[in-house]
Backbone as JSON Lines, residues from 0, in Angstrom:
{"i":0,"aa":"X","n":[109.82,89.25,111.01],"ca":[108.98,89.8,109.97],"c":[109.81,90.25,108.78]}
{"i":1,"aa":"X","n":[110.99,90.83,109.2],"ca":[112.32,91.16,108.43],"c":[112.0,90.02,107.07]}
{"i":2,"aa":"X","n":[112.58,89.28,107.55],"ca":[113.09,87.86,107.16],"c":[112.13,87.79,105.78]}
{"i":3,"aa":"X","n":[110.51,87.12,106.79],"ca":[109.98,86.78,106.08],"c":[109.15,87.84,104.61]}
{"i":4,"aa":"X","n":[109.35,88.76,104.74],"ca":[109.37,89.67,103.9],"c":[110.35,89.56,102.75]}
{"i":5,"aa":"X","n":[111.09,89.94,103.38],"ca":[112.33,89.35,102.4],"c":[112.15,88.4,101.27]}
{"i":6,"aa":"X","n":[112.01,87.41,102.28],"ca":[111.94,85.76,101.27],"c":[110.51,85.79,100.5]}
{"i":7,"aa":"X","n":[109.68,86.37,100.78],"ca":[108.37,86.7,99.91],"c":[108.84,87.74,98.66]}
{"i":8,"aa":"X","n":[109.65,88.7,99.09],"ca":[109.92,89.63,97.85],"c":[110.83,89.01,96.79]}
{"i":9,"aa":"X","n":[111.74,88.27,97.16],"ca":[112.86,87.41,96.4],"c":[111.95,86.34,95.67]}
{"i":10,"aa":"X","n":[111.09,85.58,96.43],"ca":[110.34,84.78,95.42],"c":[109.38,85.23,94.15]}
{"i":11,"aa":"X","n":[109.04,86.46,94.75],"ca":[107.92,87.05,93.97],"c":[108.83,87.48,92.67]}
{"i":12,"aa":"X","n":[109.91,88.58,92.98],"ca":[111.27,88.64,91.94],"c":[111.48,87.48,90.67]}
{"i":13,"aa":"X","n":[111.38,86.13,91.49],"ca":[112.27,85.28,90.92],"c":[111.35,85.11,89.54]}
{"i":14,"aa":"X","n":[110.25,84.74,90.55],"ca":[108.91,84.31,89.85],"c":[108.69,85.28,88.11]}
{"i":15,"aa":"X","n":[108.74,86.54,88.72],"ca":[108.47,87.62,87.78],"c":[109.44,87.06,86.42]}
{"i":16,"aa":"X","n":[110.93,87.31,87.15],"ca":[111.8,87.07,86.25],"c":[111.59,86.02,85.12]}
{"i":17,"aa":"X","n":[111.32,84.76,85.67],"ca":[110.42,83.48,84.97],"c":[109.77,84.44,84.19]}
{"i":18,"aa":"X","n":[108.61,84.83,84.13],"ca":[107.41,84.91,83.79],"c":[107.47,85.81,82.42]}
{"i":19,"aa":"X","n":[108.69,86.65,82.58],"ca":[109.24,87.51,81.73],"c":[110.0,87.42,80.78]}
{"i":20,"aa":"X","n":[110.81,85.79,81.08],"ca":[111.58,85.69,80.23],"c":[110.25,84.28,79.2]}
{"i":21,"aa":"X","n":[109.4,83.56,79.75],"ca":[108.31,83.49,79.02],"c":[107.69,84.05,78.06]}
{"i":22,"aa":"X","n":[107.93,85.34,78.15],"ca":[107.08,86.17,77.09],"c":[108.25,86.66,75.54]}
{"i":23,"aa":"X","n":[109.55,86.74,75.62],"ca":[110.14,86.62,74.72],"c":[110.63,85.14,74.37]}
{"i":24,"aa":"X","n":[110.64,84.49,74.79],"ca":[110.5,83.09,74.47],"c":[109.19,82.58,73.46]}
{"i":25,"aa":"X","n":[108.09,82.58,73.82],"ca":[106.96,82.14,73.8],"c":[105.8,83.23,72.93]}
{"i":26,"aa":"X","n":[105.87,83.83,71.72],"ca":[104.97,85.22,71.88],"c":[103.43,84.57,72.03]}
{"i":27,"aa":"X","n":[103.2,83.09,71.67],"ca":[102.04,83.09,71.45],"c":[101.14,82.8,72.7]}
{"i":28,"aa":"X","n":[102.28,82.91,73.9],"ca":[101.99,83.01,75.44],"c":[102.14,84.23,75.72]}
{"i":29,"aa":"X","n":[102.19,85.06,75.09],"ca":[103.0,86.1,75.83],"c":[101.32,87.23,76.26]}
{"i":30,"aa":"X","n":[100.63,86.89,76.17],"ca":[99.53,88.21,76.46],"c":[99.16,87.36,77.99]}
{"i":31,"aa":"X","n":[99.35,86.08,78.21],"ca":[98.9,85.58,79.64],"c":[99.83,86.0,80.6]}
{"i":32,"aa":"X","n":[101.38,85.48,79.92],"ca":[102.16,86.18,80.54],"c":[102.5,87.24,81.24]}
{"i":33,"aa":"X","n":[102.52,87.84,79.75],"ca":[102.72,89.26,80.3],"c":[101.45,89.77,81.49]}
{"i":34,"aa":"X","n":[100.7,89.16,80.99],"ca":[99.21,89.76,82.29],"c":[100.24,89.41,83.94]}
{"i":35,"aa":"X","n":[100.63,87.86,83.57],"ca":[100.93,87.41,84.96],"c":[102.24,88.0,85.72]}
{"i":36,"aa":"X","n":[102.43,88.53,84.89],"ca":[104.08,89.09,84.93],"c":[103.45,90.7,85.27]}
{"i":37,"aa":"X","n":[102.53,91.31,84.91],"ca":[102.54,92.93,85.53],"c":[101.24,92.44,87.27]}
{"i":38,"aa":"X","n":[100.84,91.98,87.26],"ca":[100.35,91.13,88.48],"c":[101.31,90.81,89.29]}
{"i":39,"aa":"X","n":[102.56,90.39,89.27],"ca":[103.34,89.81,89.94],"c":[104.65,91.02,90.13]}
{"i":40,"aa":"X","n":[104.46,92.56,89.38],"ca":[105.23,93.35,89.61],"c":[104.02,94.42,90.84]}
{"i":41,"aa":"X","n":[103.07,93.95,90.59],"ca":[102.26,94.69,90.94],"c":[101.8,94.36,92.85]}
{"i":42,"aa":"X","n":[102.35,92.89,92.66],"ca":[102.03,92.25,93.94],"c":[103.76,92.21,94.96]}
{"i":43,"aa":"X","n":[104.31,92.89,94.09],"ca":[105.89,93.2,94.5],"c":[106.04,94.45,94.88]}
{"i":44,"aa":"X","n":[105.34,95.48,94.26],"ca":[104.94,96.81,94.88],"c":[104.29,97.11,96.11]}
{"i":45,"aa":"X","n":[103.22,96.24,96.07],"ca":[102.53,96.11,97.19],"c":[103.44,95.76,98.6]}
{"i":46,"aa":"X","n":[104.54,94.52,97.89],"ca":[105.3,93.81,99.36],"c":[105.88,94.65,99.5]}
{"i":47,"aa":"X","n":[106.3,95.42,98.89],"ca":[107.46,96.64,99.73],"c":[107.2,97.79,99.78]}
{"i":48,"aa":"X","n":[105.58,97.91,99.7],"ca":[105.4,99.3,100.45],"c":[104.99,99.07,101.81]}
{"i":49,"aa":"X","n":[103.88,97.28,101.85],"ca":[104.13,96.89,103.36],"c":[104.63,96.92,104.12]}
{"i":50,"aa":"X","n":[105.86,96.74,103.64],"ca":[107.63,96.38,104.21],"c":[107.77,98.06,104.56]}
{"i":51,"aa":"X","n":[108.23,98.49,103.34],"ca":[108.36,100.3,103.89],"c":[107.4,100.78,105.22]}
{"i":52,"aa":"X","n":[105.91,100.82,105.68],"ca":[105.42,101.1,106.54],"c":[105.34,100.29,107.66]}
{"i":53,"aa":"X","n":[106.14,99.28,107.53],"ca":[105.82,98.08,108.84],"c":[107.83,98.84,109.28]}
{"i":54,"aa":"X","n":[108.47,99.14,108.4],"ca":[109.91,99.88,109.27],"c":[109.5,100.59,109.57]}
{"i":55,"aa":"X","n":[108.8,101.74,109.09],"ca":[108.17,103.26,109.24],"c":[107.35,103.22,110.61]}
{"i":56,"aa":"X","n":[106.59,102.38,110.86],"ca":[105.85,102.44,112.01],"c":[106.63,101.38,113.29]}
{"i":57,"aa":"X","n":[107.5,100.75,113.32],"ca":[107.68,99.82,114.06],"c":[109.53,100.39,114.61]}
{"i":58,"aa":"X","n":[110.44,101.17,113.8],"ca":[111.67,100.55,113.54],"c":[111.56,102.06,115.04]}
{"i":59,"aa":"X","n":[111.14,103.36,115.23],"ca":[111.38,103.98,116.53],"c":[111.16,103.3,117.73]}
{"i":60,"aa":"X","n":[110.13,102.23,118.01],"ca":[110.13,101.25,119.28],"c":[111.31,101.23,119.18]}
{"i":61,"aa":"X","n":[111.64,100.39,118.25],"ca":[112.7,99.32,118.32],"c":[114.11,99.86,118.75]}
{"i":62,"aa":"X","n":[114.43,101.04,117.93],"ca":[115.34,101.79,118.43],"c":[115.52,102.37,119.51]}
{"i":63,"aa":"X","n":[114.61,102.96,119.78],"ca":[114.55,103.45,121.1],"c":[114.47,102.36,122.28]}
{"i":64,"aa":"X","n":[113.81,100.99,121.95],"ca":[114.09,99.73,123.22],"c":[115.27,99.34,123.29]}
{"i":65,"aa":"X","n":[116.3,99.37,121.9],"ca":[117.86,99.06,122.29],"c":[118.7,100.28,122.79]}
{"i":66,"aa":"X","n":[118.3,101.58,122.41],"ca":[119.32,102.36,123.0],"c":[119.02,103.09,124.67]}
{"i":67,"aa":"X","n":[118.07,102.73,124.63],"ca":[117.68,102.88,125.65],"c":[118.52,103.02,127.34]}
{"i":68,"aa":"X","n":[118.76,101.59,127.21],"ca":[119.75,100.94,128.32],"c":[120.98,101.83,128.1]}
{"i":69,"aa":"X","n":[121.41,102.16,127.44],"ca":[123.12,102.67,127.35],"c":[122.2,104.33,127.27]}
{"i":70,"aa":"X","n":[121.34,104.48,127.68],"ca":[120.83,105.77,128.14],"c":[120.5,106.1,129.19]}
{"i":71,"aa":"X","n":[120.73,104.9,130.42],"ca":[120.38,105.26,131.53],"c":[118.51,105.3,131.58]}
{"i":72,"aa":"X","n":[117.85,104.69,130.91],"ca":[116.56,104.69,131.15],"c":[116.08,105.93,131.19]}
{"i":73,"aa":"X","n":[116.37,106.72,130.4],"ca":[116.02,108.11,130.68],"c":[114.5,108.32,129.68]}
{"i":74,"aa":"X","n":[114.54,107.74,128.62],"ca":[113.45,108.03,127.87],"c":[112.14,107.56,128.69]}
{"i":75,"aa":"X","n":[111.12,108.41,128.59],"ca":[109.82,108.62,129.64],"c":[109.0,107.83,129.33]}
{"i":76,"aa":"X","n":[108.42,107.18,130.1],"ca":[107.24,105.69,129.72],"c":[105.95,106.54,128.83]}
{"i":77,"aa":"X","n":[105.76,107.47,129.17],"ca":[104.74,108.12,127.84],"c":[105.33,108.22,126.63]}
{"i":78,"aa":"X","n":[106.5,108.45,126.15],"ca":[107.36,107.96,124.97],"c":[106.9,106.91,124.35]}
{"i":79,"aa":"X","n":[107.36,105.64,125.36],"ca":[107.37,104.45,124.65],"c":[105.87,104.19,124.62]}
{"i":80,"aa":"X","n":[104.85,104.39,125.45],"ca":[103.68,104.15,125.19],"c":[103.3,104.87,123.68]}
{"i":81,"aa":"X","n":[103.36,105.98,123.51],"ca":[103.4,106.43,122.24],"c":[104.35,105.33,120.67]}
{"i":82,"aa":"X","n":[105.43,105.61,121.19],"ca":[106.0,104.53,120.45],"c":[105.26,103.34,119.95]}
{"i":83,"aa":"X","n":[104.76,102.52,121.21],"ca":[104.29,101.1,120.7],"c":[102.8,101.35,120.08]}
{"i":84,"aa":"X","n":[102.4,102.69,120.45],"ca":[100.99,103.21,119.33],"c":[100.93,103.14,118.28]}
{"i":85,"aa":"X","n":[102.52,104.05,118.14],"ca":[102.41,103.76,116.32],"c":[102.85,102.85,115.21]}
{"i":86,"aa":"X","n":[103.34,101.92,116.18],"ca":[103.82,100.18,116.33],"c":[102.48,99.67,115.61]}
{"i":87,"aa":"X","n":[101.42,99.73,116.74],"ca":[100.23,99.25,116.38],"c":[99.4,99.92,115.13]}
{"i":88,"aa":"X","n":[99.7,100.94,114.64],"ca":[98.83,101.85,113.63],"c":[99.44,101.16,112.29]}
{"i":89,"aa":"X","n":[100.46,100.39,112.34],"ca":[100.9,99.42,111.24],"c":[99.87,98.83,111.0]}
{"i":90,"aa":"X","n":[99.14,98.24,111.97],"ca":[97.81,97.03,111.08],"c":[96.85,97.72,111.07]}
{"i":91,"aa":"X","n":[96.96,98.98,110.79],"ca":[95.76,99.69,110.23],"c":[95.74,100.13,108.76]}
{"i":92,"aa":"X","n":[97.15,100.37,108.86],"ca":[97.55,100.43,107.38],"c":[97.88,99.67,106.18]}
{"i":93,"aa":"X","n":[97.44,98.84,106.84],"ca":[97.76,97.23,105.87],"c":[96.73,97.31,104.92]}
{"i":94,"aa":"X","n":[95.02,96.75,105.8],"ca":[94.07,97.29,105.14],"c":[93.83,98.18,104.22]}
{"i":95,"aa":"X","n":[94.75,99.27,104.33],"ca":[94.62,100.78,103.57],"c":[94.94,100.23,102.83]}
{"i":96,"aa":"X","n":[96.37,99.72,102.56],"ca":[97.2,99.55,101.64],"c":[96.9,98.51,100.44]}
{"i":97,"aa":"X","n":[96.45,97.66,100.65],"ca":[96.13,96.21,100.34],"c":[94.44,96.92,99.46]}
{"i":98,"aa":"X","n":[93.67,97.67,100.07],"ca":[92.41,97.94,99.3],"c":[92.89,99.03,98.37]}
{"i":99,"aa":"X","n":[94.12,100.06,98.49],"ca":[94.25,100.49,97.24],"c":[94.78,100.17,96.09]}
{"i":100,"aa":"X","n":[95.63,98.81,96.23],"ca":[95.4,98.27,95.09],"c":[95.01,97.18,94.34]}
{"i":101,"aa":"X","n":[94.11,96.53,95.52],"ca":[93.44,95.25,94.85],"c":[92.1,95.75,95.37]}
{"i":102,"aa":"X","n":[91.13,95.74,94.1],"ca":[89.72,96.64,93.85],"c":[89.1,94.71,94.93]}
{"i":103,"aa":"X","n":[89.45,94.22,94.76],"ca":[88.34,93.03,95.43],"c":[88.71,93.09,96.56]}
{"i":104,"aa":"X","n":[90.19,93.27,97.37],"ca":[89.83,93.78,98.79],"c":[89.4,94.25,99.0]}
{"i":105,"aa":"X","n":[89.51,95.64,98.33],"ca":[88.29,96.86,98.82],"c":[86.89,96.68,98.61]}
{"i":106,"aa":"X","n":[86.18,95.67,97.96],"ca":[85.12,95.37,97.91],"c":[84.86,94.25,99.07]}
{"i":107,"aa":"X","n":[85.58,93.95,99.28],"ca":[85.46,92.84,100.56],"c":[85.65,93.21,101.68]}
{"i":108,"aa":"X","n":[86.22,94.45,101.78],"ca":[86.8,95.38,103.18],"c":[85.21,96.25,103.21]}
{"i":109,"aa":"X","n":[84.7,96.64,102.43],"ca":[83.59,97.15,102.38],"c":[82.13,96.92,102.95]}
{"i":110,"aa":"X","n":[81.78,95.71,102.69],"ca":[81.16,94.84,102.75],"c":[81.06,94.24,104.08]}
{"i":111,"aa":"X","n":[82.32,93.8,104.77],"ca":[82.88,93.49,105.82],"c":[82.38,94.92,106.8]}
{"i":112,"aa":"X","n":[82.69,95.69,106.86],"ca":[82.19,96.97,107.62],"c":[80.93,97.44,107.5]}
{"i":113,"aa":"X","n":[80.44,96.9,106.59],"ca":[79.24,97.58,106.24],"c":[77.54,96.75,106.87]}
{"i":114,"aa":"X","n":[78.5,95.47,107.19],"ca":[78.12,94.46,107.48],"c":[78.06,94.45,108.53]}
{"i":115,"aa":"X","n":[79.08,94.52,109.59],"ca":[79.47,93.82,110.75],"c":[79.85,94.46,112.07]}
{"i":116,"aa":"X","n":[80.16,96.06,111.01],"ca":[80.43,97.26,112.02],"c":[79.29,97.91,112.34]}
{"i":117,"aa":"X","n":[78.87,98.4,110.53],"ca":[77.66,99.57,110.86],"c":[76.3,99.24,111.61]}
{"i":118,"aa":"X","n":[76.33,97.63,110.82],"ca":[75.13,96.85,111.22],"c":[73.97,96.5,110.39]}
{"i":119,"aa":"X","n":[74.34,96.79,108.56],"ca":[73.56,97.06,107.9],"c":[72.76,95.33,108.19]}
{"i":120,"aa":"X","n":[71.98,94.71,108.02],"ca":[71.52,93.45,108.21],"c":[71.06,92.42,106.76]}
{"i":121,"aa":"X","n":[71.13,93.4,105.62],"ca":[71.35,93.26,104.14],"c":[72.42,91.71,104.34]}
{"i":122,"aa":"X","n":[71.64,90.59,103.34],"ca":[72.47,89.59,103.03],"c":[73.36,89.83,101.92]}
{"i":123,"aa":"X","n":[74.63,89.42,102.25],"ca":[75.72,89.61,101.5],"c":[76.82,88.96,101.01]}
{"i":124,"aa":"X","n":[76.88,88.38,99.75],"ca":[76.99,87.11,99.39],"c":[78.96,87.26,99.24]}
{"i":125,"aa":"X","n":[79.62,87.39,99.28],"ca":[80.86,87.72,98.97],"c":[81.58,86.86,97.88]}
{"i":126,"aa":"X","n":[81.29,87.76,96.8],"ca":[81.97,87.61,95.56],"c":[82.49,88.42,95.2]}
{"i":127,"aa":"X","n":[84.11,88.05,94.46],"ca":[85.42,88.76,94.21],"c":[85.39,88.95,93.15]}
{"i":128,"aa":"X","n":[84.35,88.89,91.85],"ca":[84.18,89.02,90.43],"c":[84.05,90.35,90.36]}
């Protein structure tokens, strides 16, 4: 997940960089640009706050499954059950994350629950406009 994070943030970077040097190049591009260029800083914020809470919630398993062994197994299986809890509370926060700053997820995350959880039975056409 490392990895591929990574190589998503570096492209998104690269991309930006392009997009930026477009706009002093080009002024009579430069208002698309620049749109596509704070979109693409904006979708770079997003990857690494993902990134920040997917270490944040995942990286104590992890630590604690390698040091473990050179601990004599001492750490208590209610630990790690806890551990891999908040492992899992990562893909809860994705959702969070992802609807606070794109207004059409959150209209689609909405909709989706409102729909499918609560039970409303209202037809619901899903548009991102």
């Amino acid at each position: 997940m490392s990895s591929l994070y990574m190589s998503i943030f570096s492209v998104v970077k690269k991309h930006a960089k392009v997009l930026s040097e477009k706009v002093s190049v080009a002024p009579t591009v430069g208002v698309n640009c620049q749109t596509s260029s704070q979109r693409e800083r904006k979708a770079a914020k997003t990857l690494a706050i993902v990134m920040g809470v997917f270490y944040l919630c995942w990286l104590p398993f992890f630590t604690a499954t390698a040091i473990d062994p050179f601990l004599n197994f001492v750490t208590p299986g209610d630990v790690f059950d806890a551990l891999v809890w908040f492992g899992y509370f990562n893909s809860t926060c994705n959702p969070l994350i992802y609807g606070f700053f794109y207004p059409r997820f959150q209209k689609a995350f909405k909709i989706l629950i409102s729909t499918y959880i609560c039970g409303f039975s209202e037809s619901h056409t899903l548009t991102f406009e």
